[in-house]
C-alpha positions as CSV (number, residue, x, y, z in Angstrom):
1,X,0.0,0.0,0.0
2,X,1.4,2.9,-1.4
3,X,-0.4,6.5,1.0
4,X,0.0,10.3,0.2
5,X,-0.8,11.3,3.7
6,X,-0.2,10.4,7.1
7,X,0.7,6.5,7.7
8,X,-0.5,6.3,11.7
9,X,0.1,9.4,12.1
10,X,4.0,9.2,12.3
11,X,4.5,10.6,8.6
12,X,4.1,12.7,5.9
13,X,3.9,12.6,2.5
14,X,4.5,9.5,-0.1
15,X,5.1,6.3,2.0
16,X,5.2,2.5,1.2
17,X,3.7,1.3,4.3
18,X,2.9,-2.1,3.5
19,X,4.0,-5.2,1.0
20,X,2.5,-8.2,2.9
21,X,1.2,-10.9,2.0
22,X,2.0,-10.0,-1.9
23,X,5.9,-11.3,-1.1
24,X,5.1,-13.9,1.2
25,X,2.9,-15.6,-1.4
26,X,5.2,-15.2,-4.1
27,X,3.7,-11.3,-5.8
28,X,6.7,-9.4,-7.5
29,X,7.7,-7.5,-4.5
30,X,8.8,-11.2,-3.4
31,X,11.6,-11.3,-6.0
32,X,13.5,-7.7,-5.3
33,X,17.0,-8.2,-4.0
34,X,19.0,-5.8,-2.1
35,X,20.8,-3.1,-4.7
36,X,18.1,-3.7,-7.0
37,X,16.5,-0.2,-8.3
38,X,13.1,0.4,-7.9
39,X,11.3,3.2,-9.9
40,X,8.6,4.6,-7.9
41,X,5.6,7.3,-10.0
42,X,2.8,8.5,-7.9
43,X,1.8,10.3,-10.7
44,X,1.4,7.8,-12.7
45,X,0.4,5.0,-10.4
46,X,3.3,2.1,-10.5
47,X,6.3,0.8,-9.3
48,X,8.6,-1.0,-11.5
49,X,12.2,-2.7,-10.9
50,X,14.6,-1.3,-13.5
51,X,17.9,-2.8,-12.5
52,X,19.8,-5.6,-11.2
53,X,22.7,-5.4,-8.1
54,X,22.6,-1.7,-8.8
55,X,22.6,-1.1,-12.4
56,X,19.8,-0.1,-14.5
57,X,18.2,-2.7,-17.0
58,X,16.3,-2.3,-20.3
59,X,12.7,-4.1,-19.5
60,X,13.3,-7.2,-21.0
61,X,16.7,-7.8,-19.3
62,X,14.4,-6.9,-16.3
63,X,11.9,-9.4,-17.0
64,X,14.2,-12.2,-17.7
65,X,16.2,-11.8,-14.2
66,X,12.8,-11.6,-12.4
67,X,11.8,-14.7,-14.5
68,X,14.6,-16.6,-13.3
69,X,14.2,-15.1,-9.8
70,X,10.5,-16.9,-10.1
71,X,11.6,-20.2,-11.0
72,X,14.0,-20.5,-8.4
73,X,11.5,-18.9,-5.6
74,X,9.9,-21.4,-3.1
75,X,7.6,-19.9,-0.3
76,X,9.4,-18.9,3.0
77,X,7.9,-21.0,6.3
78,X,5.0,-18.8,8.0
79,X,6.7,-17.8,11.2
80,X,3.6,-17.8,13.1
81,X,1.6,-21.0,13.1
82,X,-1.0,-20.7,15.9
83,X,-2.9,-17.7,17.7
84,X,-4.1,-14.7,15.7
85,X,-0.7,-14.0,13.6
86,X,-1.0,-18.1,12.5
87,X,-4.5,-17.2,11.8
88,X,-3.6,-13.8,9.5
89,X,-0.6,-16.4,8.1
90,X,-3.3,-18.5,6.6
91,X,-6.0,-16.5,5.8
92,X,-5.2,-13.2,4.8
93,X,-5.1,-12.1,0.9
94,X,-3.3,-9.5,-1.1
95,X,-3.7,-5.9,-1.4
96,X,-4.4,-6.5,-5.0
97,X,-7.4,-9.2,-4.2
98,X,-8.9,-7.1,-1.7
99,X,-7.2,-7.7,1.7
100,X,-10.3,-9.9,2.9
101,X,-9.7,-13.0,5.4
102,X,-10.7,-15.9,3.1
């Protein structure tokens, strides 16, 4: 979740305040690697990786690494497994598909 005001009240502005469960289930955010360059537009309305270990990428180049990135990917173990948080670990769904508790 991507906000333009106040996150809680303890900022300002344009923050990223929340990529879970997207790159625990596998979502794109799941495949970023540290030095990897993210391209953020609020105008516009996307974020997009455009390069690799710190140096930018054409798309495609992009797409392949991340391609690779998915094959290789296998789910982390949910660190919570009973209680509410083992409840959220097994129920909640994506930003993108709502953010209900199937």
């Amino acid at each position: 979740m991507i906000i333009d005001g106040r996150f809680s009240g303890a900022t300002a502005g344009p923050v990223i305040g929340h990529v879970s469960p997207e790159a625990f289930s596998g979502g794109p955010v799941a495949l970023v690697e540290n030095e990897d360059l993210i391209e953020i537009s609020l105008r516009r309305r996307y974020i997009n990786i455009v390069g690799v270990e710190g140096r930018m990428k054409e798309p495609g180049g992009v797409r392949d690494i991340l391609e690779q990135g998915r094959t290789a990917w296998q789910q982390p173990a949910a660190k919570h497994a009973a209680g509410a948080l083992g409840l959220y670990c097994r129920l909640a769904a994506s930003a993108m598909e709502g953010a209900y508790m199937s």
